[in-house]
MIVEX-446901 format. One record per residue (C-alpha): x, y, z. Coordinates in Angstrom, 2 decimals. Layout:
BEGIN
<node><X>X</X><Y>Y</Y><Z>Z</Z></node>
...
This chain:
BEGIN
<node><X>-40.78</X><Y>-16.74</Y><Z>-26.17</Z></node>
<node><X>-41.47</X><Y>-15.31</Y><Z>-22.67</Z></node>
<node><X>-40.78</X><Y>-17.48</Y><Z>-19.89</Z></node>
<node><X>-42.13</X><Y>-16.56</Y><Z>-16.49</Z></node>
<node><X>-41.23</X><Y>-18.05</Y><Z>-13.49</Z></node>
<node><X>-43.72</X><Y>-19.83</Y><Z>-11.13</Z></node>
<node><X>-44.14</X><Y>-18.11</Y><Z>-7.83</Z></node>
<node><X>-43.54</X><Y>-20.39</Y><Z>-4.79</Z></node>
<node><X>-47.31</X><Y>-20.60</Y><Z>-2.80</Z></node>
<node><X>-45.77</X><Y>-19.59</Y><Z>0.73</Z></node>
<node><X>-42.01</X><Y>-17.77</Y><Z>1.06</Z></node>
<node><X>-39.98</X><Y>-18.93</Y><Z>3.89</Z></node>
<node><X>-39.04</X><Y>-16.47</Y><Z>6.58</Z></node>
<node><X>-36.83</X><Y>-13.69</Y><Z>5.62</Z></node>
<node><X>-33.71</X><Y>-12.66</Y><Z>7.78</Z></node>
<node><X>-32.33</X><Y>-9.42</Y><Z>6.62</Z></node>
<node><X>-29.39</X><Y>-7.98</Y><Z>6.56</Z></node>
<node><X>-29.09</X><Y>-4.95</Y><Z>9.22</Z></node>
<node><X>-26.51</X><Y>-2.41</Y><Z>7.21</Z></node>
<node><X>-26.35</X><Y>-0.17</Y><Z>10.27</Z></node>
<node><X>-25.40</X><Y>-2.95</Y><Z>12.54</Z></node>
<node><X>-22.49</X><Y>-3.53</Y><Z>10.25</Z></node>
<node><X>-21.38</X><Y>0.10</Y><Z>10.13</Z></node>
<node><X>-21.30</X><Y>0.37</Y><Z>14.12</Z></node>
<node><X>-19.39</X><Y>-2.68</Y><Z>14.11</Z></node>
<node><X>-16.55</X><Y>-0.82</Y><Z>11.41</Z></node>
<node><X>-16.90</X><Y>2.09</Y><Z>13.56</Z></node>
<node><X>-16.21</X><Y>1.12</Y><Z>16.76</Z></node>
<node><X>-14.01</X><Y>-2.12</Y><Z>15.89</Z></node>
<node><X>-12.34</X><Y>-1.21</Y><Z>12.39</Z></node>
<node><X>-8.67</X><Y>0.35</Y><Z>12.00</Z></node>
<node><X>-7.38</X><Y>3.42</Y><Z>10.62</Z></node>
<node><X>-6.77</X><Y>3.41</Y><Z>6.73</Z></node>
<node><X>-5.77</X><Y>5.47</Y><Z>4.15</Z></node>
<node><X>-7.50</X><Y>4.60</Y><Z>1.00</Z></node>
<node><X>-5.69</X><Y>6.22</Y><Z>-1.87</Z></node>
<node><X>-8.09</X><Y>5.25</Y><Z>-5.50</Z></node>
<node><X>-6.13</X><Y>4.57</Y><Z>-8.49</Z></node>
<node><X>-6.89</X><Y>5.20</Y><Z>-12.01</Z></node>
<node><X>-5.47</X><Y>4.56</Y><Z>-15.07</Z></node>
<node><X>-2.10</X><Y>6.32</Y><Z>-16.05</Z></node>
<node><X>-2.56</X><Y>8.51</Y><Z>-19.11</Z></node>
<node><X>1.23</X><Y>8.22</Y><Z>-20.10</Z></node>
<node><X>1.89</X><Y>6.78</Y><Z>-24.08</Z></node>
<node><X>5.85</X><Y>5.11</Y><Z>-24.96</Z></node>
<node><X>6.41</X><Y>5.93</Y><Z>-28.28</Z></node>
<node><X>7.61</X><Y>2.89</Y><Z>-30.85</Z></node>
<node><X>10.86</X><Y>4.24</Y><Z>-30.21</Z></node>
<node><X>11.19</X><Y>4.04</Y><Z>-26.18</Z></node>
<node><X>9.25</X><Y>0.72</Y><Z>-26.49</Z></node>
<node><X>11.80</X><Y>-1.07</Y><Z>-28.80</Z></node>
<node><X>9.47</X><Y>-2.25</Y><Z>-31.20</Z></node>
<node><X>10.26</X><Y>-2.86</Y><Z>-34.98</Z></node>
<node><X>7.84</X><Y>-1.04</Y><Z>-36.43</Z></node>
<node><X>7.43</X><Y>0.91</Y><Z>-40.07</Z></node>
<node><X>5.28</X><Y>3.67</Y><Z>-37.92</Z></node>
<node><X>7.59</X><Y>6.82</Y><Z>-37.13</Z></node>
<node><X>9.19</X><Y>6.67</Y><Z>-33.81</Z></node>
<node><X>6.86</X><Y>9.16</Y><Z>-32.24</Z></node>
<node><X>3.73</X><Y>6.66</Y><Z>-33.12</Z></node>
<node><X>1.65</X><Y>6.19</Y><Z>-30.65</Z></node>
<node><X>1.39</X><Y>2.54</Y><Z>-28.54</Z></node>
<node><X>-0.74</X><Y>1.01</Y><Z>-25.71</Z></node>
<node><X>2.28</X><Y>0.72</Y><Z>-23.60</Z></node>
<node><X>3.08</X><Y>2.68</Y><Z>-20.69</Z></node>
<node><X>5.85</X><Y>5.15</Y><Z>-19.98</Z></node>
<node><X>9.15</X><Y>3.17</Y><Z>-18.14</Z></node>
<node><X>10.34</X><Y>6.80</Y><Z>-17.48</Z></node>
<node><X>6.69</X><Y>8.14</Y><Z>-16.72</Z></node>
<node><X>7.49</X><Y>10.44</Y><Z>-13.44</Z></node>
<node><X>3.64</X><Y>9.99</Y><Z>-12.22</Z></node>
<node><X>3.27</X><Y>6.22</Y><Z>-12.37</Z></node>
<node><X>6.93</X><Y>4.80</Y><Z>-12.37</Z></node>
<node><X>5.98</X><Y>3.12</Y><Z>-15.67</Z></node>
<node><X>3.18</X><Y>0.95</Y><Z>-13.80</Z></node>
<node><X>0.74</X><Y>2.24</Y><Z>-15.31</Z></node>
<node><X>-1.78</X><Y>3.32</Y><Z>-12.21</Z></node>
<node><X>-2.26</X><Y>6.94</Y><Z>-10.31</Z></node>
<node><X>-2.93</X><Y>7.59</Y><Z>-7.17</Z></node>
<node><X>-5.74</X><Y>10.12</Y><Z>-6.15</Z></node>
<node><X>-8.19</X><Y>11.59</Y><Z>-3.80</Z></node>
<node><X>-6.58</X><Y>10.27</Y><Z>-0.81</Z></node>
<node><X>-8.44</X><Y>9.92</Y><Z>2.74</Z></node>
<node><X>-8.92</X><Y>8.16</Y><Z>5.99</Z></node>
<node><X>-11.73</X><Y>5.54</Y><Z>6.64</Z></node>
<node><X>-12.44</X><Y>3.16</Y><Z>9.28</Z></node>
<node><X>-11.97</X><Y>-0.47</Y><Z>7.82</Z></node>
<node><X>-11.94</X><Y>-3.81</Y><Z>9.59</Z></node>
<node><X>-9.11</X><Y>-5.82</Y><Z>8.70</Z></node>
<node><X>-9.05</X><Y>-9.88</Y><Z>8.43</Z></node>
<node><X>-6.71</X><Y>-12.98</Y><Z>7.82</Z></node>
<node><X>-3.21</X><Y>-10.88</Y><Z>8.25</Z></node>
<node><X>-1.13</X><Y>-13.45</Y><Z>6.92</Z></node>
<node><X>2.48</X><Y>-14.13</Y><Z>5.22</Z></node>
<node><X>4.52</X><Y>-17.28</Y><Z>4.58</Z></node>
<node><X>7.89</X><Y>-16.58</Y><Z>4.87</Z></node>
<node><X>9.87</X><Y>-18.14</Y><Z>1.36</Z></node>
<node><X>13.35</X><Y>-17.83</Y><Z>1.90</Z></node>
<node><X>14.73</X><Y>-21.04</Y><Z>1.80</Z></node>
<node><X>11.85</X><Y>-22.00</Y><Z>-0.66</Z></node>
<node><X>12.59</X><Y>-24.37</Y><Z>-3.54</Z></node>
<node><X>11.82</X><Y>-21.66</Y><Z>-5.89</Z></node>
<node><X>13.89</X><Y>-19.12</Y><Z>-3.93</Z></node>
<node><X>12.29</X><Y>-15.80</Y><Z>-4.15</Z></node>
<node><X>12.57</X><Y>-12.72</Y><Z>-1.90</Z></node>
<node><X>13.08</X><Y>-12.53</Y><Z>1.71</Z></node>
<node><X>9.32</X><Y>-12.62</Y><Z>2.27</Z></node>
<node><X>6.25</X><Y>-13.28</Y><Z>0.34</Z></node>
<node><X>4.20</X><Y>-11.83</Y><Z>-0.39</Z></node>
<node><X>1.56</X><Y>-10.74</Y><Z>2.52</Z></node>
<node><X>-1.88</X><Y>-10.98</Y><Z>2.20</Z></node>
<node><X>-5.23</X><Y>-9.28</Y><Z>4.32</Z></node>
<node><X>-8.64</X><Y>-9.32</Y><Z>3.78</Z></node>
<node><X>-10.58</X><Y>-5.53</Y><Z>3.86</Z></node>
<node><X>-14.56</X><Y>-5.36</Y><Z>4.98</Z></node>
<node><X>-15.66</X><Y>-1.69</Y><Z>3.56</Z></node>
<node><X>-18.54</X><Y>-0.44</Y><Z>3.91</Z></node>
<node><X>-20.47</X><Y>0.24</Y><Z>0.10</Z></node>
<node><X>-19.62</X><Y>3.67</Y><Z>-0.47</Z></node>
<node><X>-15.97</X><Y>2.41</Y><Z>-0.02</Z></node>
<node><X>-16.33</X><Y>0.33</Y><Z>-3.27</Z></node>
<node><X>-12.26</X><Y>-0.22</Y><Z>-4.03</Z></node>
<node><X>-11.30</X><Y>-0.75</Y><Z>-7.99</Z></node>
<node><X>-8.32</X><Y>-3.12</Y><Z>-8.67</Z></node>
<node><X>-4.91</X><Y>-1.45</Y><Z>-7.75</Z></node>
<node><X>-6.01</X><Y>0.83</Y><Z>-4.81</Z></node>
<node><X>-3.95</X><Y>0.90</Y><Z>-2.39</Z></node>
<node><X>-4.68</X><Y>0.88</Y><Z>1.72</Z></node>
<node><X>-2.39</X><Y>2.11</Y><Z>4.08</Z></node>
<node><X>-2.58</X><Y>1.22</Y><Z>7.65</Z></node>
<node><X>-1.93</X><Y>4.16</Y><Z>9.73</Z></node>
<node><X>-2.12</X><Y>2.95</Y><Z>13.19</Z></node>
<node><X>0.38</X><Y>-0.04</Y><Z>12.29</Z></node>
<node><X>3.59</X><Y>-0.62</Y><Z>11.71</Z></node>
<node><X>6.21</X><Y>-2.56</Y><Z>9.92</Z></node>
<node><X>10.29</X><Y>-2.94</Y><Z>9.36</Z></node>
<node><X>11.07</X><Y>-1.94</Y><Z>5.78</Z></node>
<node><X>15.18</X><Y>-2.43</Y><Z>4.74</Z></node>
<node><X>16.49</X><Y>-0.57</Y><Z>2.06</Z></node>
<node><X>20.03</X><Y>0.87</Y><Z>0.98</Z></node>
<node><X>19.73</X><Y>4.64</Y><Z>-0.54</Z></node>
<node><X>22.17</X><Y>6.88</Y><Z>-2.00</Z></node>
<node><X>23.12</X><Y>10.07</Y><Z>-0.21</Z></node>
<node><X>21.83</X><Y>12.75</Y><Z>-1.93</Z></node>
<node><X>23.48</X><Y>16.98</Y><Z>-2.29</Z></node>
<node><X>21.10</X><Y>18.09</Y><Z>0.58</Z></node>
<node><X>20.50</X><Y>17.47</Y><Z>4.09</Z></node>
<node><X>17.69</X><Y>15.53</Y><Z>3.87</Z></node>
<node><X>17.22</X><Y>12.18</Y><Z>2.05</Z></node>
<node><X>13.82</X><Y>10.88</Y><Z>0.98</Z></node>
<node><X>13.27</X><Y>7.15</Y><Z>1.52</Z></node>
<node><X>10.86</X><Y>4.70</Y><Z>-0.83</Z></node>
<node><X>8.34</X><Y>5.06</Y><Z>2.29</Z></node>
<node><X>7.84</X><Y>7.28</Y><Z>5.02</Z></node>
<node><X>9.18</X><Y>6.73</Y><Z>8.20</Z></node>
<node><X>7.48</X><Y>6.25</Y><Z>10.87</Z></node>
<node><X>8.39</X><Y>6.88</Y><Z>14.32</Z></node>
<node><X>6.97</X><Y>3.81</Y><Z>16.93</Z></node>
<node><X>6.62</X><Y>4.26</Y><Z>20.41</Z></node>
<node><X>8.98</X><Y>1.77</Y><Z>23.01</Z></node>
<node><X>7.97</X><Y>1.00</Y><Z>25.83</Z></node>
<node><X>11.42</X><Y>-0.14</Y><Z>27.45</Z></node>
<node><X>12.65</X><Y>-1.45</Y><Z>31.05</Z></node>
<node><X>14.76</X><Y>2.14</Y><Z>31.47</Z></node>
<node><X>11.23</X><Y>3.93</Y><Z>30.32</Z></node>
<node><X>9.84</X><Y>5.26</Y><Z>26.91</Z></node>
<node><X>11.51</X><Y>5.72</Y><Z>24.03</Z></node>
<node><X>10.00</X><Y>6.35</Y><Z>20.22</Z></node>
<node><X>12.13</X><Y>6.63</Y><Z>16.69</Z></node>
<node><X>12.08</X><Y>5.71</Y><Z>13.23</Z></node>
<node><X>15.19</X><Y>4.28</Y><Z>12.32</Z></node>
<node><X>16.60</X><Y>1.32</Y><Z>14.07</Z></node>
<node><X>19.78</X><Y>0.99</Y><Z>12.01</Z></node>
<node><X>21.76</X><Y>2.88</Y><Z>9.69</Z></node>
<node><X>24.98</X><Y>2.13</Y><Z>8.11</Z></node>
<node><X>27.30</X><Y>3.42</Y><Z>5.75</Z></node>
<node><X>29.63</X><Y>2.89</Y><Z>3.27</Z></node>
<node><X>32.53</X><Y>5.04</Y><Z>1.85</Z></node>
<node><X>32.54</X><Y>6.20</Y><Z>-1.47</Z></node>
<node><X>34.79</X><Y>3.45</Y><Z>-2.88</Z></node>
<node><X>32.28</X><Y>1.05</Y><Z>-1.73</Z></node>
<node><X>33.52</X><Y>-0.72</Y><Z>1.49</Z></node>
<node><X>31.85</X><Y>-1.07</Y><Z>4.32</Z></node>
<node><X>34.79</X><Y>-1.10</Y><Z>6.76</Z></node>
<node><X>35.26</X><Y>3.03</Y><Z>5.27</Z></node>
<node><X>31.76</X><Y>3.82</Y><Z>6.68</Z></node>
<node><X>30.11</X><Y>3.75</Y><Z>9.97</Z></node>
<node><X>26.72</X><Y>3.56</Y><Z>12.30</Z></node>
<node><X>24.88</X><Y>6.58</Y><Z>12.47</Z></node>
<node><X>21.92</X><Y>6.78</Y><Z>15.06</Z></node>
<node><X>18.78</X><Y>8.71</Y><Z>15.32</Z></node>
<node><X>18.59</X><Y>11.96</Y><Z>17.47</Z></node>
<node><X>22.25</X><Y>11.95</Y><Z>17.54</Z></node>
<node><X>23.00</X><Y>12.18</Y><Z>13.67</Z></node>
<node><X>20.11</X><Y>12.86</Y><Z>12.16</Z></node>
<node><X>16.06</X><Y>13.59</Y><Z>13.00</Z></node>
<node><X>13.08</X><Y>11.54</Y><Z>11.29</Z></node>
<node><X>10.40</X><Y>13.89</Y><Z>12.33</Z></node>
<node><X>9.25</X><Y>14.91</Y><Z>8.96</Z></node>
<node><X>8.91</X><Y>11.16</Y><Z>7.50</Z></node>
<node><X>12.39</X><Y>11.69</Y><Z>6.13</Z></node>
<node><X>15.93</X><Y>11.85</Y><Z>6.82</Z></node>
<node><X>17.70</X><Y>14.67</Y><Z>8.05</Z></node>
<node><X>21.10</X><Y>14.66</Y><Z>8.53</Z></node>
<node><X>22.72</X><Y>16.47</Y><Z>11.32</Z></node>
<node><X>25.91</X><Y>15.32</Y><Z>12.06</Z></node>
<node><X>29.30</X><Y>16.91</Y><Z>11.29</Z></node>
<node><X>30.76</X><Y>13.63</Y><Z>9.25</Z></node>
<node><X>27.53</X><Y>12.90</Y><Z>8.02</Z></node>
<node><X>27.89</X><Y>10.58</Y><Z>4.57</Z></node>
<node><X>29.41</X><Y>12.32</Y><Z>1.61</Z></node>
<node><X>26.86</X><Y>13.12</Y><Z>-1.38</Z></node>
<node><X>27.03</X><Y>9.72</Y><Z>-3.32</Z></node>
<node><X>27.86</X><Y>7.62</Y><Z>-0.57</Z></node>
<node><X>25.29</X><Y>4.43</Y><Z>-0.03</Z></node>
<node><X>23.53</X><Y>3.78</Y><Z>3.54</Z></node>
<node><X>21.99</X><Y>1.08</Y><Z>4.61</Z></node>
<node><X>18.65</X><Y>1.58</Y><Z>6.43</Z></node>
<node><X>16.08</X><Y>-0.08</Y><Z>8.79</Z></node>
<node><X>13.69</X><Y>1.58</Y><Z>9.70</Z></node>
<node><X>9.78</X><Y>1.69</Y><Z>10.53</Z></node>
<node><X>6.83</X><Y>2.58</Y><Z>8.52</Z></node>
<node><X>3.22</X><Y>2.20</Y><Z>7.87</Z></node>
<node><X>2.28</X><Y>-1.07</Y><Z>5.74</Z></node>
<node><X>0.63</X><Y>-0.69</Y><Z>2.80</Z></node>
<node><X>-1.42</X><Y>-2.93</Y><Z>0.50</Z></node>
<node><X>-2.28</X><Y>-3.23</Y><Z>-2.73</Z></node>
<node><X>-6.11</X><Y>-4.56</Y><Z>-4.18</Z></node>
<node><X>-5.41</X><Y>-7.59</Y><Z>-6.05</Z></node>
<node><X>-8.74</X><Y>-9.66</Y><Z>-5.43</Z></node>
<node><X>-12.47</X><Y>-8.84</Y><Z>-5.01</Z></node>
<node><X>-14.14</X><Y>-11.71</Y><Z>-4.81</Z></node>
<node><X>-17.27</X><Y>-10.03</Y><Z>-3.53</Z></node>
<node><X>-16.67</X><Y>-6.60</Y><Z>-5.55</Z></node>
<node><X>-20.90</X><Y>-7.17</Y><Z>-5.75</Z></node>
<node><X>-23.03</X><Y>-6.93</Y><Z>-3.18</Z></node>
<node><X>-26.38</X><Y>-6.19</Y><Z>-3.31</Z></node>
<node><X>-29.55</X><Y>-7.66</Y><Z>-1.15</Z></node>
<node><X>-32.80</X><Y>-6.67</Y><Z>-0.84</Z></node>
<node><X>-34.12</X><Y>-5.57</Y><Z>2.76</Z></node>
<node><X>-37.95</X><Y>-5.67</Y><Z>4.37</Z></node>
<node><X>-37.37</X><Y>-5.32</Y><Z>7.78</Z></node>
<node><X>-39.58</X><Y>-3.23</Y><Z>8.62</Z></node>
<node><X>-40.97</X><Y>-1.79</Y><Z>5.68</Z></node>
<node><X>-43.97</X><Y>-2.37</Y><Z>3.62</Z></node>
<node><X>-41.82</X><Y>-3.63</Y><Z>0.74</Z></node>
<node><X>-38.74</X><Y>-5.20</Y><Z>0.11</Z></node>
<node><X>-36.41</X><Y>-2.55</Y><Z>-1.42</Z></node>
<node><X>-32.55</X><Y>-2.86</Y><Z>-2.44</Z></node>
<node><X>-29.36</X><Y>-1.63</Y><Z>-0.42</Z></node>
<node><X>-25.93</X><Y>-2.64</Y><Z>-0.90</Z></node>
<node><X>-24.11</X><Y>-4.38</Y><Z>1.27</Z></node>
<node><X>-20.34</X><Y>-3.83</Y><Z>2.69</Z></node>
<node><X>-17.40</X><Y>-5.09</Y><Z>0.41</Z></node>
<node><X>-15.04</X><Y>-7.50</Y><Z>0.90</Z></node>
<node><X>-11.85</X><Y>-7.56</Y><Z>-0.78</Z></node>
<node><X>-8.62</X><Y>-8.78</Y><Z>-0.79</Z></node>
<node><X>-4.95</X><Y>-7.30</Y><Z>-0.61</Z></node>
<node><X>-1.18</X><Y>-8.00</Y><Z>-0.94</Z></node>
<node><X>1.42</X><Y>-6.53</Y><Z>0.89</Z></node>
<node><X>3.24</X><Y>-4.05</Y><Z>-0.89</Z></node>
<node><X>6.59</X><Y>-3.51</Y><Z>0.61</Z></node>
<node><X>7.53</X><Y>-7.01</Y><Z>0.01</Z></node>
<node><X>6.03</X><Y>-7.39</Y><Z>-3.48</Z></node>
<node><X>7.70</X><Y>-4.98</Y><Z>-6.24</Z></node>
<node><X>9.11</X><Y>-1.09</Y><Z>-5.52</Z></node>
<node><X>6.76</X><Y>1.66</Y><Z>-4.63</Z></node>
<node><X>3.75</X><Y>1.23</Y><Z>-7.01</Z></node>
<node><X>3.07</X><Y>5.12</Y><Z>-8.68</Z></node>
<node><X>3.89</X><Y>7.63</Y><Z>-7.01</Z></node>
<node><X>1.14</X><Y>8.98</Y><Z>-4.97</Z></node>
<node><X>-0.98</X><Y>11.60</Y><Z>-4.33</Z></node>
């Protein structure tokens, strides 16, 4: 049975949407951010490497992903296509959890809100880097063989503007410890004396720099990134007369929602 509606005998007033208005507004007041896409990792675990009991041979295929996969760090996303958009960025939040009932890390998890415009239509998992920004990230690494050590992020060097004038670096603490393990064996290191950060890396320069094997403590700065977890308006479509003879359909910006992922779990994938 067919069912059509009853038109209404007068429409009320339309007030459109203006799309262009919007995209001055990213333009001029939106922020610098590198939208990286993700897609599903093609990596298989085998019933073996997923410790299954199974009758299937060990080399049968699963749904699971690869712990060991090199691309995805066993999450199960890639990164791809990488590039820089204008974006304006909302509700910057975090509630700090440390002394929580429940305990957790030493932050939450932080949280932002993303306005794209439509062609800028994010999928679950992308990730958004904020270029112009950043953020303290603490980490102990490993000394590798070579001169240069490769942190989870990049660092990133942040301009100072100080009472005795300007200074910029990367690193705003580094500590070592000897290979045994104590602390007391180590010592600090400091940037543009012992090593350079230039590159987005660390490159070791000085003389007694730490053995190959020896850990280091790090604090340093880099860019914060965020992972798509929500879209609560991942549609948006309207339909537009202003000015025209006819309504006809456009698609409005997106709005979607993002967590913080230095303080969530390690570096999700690998990147482009």
């Amino acid at each position: 049975m067919q069912l059509p509606s009853r038109a209404p005998v007068k429409l009320i007033p339309r007030a459109d949407f203006k799309p262009e208005e919007f995209r001055k507004l990213i333009f001029a007041q939106g922020l610098n951010v590198r939208w990286e896409q993700s897609c599903l990792c093609p990596c298989n675990a085998p019933i073996a490497a997923s410790g299954f009991q199974s009758t299937l041979t060990p080399t049968a295929a699963t749904t699971r992903n690869r712990p060991d996969c090199q691309a995805c760090n066993g999450r199960g996303y890639l990164y791809h296509d990488a590039q820089e958009i204008k974006a304006l960025v909302t509700g910057a939040r975090k509630t700090d959890e440390r002394f929580s009932q429940v305990g957790g890390s030493e932050y939450a998890d932080g949280q932002i809100g993303l306005s794209l415009l439509p062609e800028h239509l994010p999928a679950m998992g992308d990730r958004f880097t904020l270029i112009d920004a950043e953020l303290i990230y603490r980490e102990v690494i490993t000394r590798g063989a070579s001169a240069t050590d490769t942190l989870t992020y990049p660092i990133s060097r942040r301009a100072h503007d100080l009472a005795g004038g300007a200074v910029t670096f990367g690193v705003r603490y580094a500590r070592s410890a000897a290979l045994d393990g104590t602390v007391t064996g180590g010592r600090a290191f400091v940037e543009g004396v012992d090593f350079t950060t230039t590159t987005g890396a660390l490159v070791w320069t000085a003389p007694d720099a730490p053995p190959a094997g020896a850990r280091v403590a790090l604090e340093y700065y880099t860019h914060p990134a965020y992972i798509i977890t929500g879209q609560p308006h991942a549609i948006r479509d309207a339909y537009k007369q202003f000015k025209a003879p006819a309504p006809f359909h456009i698609s409005l910006p997106i709005y979607a929602e993002a967590r913080l992922e230095q303080y969530g779990a390690p570096r999700e994938g690998a990147g482009p």
